[in-house]
C-alpha positions, 0 to 999 in steps of 0.5 A, spaced: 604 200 902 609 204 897 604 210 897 605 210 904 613 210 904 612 216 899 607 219 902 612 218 908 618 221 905 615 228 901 612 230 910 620 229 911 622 233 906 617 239 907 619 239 915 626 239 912 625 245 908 621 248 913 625 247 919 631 250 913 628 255 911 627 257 918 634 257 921 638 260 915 633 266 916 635 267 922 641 273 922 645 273 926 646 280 932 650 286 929 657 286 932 659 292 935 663 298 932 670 297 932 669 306 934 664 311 934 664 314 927 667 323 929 660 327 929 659 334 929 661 338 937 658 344 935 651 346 932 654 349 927 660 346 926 665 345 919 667 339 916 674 339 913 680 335 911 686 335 915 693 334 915 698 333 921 705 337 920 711 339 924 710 345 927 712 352 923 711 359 924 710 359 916 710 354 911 710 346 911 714 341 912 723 343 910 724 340 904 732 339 902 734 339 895 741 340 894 745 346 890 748 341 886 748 335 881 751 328 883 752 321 886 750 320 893 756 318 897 754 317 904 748 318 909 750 320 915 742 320 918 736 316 919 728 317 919 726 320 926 732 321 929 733 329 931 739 333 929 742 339 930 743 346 925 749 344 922 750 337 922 751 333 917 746 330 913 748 326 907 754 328 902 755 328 895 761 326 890 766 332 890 771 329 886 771 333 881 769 340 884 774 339 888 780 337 884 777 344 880 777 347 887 785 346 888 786 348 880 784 355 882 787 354 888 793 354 885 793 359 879 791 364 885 798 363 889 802 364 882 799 369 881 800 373 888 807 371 887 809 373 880 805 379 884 810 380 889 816 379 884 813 385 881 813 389 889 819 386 890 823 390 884 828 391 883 832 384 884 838 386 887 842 382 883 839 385 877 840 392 880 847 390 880 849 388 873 846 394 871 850 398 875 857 394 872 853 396 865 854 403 866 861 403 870 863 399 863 860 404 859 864 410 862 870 406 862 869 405 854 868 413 854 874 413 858 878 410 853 876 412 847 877 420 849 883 418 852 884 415 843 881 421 842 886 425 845 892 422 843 891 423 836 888 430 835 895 432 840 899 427 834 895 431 828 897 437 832 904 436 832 905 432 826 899 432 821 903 428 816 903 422 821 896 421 822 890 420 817 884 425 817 880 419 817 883 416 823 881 421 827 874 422 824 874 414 827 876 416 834 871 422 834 866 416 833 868 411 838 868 417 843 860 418 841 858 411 840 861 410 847 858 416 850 850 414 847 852 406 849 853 410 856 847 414 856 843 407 854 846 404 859 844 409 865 837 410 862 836 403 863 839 402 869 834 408 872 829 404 869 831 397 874 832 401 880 825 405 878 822 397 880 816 394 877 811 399 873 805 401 876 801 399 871 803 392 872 803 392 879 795 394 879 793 389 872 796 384 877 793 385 882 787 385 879 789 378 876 790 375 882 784 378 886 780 376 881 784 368 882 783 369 888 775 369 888 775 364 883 778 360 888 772 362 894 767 361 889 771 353 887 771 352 894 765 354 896 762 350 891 765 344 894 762 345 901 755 345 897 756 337 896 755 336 903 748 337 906 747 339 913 741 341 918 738 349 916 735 348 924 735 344 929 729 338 928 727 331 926 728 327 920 721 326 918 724 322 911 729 321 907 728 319 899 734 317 897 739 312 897 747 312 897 748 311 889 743 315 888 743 320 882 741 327 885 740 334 882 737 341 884 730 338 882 732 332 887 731 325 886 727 321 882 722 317 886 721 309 884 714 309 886 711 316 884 715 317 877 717 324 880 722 328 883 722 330 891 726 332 896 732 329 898 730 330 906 725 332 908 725 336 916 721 337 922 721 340 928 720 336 934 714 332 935 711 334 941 710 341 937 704 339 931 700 343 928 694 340 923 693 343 916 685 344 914 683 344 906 676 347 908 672 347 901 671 354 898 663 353 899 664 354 906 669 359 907 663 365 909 661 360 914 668 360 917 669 364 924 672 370 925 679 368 927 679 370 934 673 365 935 675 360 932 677 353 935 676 346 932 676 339 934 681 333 930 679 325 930 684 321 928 680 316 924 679 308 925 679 311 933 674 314 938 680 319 940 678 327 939 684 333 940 682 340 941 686 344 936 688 351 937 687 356 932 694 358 928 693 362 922 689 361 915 693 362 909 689 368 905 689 364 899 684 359 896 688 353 892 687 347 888 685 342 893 692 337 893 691 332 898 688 326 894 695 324 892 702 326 892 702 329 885 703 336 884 701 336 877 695 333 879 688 337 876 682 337 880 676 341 880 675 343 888 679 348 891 680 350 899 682 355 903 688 352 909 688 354 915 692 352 920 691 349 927 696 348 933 695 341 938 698 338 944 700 331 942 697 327 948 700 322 952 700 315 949 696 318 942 701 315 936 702 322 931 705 323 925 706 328 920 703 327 914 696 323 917 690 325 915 684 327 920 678 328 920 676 337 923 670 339 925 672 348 925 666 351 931 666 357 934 667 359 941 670 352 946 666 346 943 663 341 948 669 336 948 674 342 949 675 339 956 681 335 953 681 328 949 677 322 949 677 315 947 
């Protein structure tokens, strides 16, 4: 009886496994792709990295540093709005430049006064005073020769009455009041000759070039306040009101290094996309007028025709793994630049990475974008 209970027992247990064996086998069918993975157009097409930017007839993206060093005070933008040349960005703390300014200013307005001081000589007053000097030393001439005259007439007549030595002190009086006479007239021709030439010039070089250190003080100042080089959209902006900047920009939390306070782009309807294309396929590049390409936005079926821009002659360090300029890579490639058509309903932005493939001739899909 318990050999056929356990007999009973071990044919269960080995359908069981059997019957386990079997169903855990089974795999289960394979979901469908989310999206086609981007495939080659072209029969000889060129797989490259690509960079979605603003728009430009040169260059990149327009990255704002400012001139000078301090605090932010205020941002007067934000991240995607649009913006016209010369619209207030951000501004940094003046307070000390400024008060420089204002001292410059005023140097240079002491300086044009003392300047018109000079021009404006003589002073009538002093010119005046001048003029009674000269009327009181003809009157002291006046009245020593009259003494003079009196004692030479009196030796004349009487010798005994009057001391050789009087006389020689009247003769004296009359010629210390003739030299005090010519003193005084030569110093009023000098009032009424007004300021010299000389100082009149060194002045006027004093206060030009006041004033230019006042131009230069206030045009600093301006130099705090950043404003829009062209009409565009804020594409991002690095800094925070408080902030410590300088003319290496502002230090960023995440990557450890210094960028720009803003960065600008044109309209985003206006795209163009930067492809790294590696050096080793550079000779199978096109011929510029050739030239035509496909972009696919990556995690989606989405494919845009690209239009040839440009090529920058220049083959550089690949730099598109990080945000790091210092960073040390072995590949290097050659940029060229394509412009697009943002679609209706397609989501871009500056900064995204695409997927290129670089033909020639108009490839399959140039009738427009699919999904």
């Amino acid at each position: 009886m318990n050999n056929k209970l356990l007999l009973t027992v071990s044919l269960a247990g080995i359908l069981s496994g059997v019957y386990g064996a079997y169903v855990f086998s089974q795999r289960p069918p394979a979901q469908p792709p989310l999206f086609s993975p981007a495939t080659n157009p072209y029969e000889q097409g060129i797989y490259a990295n690509g960079i979605i930017e603003s728009y430009q007839s040169h260059g990149e993206n327009i990255n704002i540093y400012p001139e000078v060093a301090g605090p932010v005070t205020a941002i007067l933008v934000s991240e995607g709005q649009q913006v016209r040349r010369g619209e207030t960005l951000l501004t940094i703390d003046d307070s000390v430049q400024r008060a420089t300014a204002e001292q410059a200013q005023a140097q240079a307005q002491a300086a044009a006064a003392v300047l018109e001081e000079l021009k404006a000589q003589p002073r009538p007053e002093t010119l005046a005073i001048a003029r009674a000097q000269v009327e009181a030393a003809k009157a002291t001439l006046k009245h020593a020769g009259d003494q003079l005259s009196k004692r030479e007439q009196a030796y004349r007549l009487s010798p005994g009455t009057l001391s050789l030595d009087d006389l020689d002190n009247a003769r004296n009086a009359v010629s210390i009041a003739q030299t005090n006479l010519d003193v005084v007239q030569r110093q009023f021709e000098l009032t009424a000759a007004g300021a010299w030439a000389y100082d009149v010039q060194n002045q006027e070089k004093q206060q030009a070039a006041l004033a230019k250190a006042y131009e230069s003080a206030a045009a600093l100042v301006k130099k705090y306040t950043l404003l829009a080089p062209v009409d565009g959209v804020i594409l991002s902006i690095g800094v925070a009101a408080g902030s410590y900047v300088s003319p290496q920009g502002a230090f960023d939390t995440y990557t450890q290094a210094m960028g720009p306070l803003i960065v600008m782009g044109t309209a985003q309807d206006r795209l163009q996309v930067r492809c790294f294309v590696d050096e080793i396929l550079v000779h199978r590049l096109p011929e510029p007028e050739a030239m035509t390409a496909q972009m696919f936005l990556r995690g989606t079926d989405i494919h845009i025709p690209l239009t040839f821009e440009r090529l920058q002659p220049y083959i550089s360090p690949k730099i598109e793994l990080s945000n790091q300029r210092q960073e040390r890579v072995d590949v290097r490639v050659l940029p060229v630049i394509f412009r697009l058509q943002k679609p209706e309903g397609v989501s871009l932005f500056p900064g995204q990475l695409v997927d290129v493939y670089i033909g020639r001739g108009p490839s399959p899909a140039q009738e427009g974008g699919s999904r």
